[in-house]
N, C-alpha and C positions, 0 to 999 in steps of 0.2 A: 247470791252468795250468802252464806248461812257464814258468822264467823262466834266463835266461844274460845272460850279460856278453859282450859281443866284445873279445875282447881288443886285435882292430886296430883298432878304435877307441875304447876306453878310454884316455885320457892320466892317469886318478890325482889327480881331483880330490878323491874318499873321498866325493861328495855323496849317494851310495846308502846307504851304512854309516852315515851321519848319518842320513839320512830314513828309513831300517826298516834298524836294527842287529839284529834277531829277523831279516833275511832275508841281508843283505848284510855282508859282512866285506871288510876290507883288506890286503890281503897282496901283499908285493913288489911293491908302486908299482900293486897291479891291483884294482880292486873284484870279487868274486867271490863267488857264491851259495852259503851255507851250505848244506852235507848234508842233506836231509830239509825244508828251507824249505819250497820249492814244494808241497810238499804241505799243509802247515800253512798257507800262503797262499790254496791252494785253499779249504781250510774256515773259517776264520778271516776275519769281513768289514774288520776293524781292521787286520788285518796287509795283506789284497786292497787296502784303500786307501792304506796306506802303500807298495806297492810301485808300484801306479799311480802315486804321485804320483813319487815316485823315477825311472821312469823317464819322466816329464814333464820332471822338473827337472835329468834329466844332460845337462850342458853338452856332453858330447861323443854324446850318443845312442846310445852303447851297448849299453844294457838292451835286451835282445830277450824280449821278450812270447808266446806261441806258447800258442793255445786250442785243448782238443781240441774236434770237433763235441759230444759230449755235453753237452759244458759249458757250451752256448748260451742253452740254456731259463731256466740260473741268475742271469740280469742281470749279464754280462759285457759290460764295455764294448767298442766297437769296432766297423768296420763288418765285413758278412759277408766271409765268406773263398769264394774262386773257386769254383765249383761244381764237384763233383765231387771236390775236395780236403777230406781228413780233418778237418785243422786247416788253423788260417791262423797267422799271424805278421806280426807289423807293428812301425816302431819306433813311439816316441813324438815325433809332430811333425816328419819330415824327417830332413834331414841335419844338422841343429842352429846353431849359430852360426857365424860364419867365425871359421876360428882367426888369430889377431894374425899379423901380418907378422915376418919375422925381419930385422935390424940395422937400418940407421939408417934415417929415410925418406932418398927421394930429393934429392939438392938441386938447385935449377933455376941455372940459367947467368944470372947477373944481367944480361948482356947477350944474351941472347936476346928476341926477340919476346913478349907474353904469351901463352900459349897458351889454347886453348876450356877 
């Protein structure tokens, strides 16, 4: 199992380095994958769950997952990957939450009409 962080879209919430600090560190505002993790996550079924869950639960969906084909037989979650392709890669869940609006909300014109 291949794992990374996107860094364009990581905003620095640290919820990876919380959920598997053995996989995930925090540095300069960026969640990023310890040296040598990925491979220990590979063998290790405690660590493979705490990283799934990690990239379940970042807010900004980040965490990029990537299975080689060998490693299909070993109860790796997820659905198949394209045919003909080595591995696959998927995030977890989408594109994730919407991010909150920036400054004030809108204010409506007390004399305007109501709208729909």
């Amino acid at each position: 199992m291949k794992i990374s962080v996107d860094r364009s879209q990581c905003y620095g919430s640290a919820e990876c380095a919380h959920r598997a600090p053995a996989v995930f560190a925090f540095e300069d505002g960026y969640g990023v994958v310890r040296p040598g993790a990925a491979q220990a996550a590979a063998v290790d079924p405690r660590l493979r769950e705490e990283v799934l869950e990690a990239a379940e639960k970042c807010p900004s969906q980040a965490i990029v997952l990537t299975e080689r084909e060998e490693q299909r037989g070993r109860g790796v979650r997820g659905p198949p990957g394209p045919a003909g392709n080595p591995s696959r890669s998927r995030r977890a869940r989408g594109p994730g939450p919407p991010r909150p609006p920036y400054g004030p909300p809108a204010r409506r014109d007390r004399h305007a009409p109501p709208g729909p």
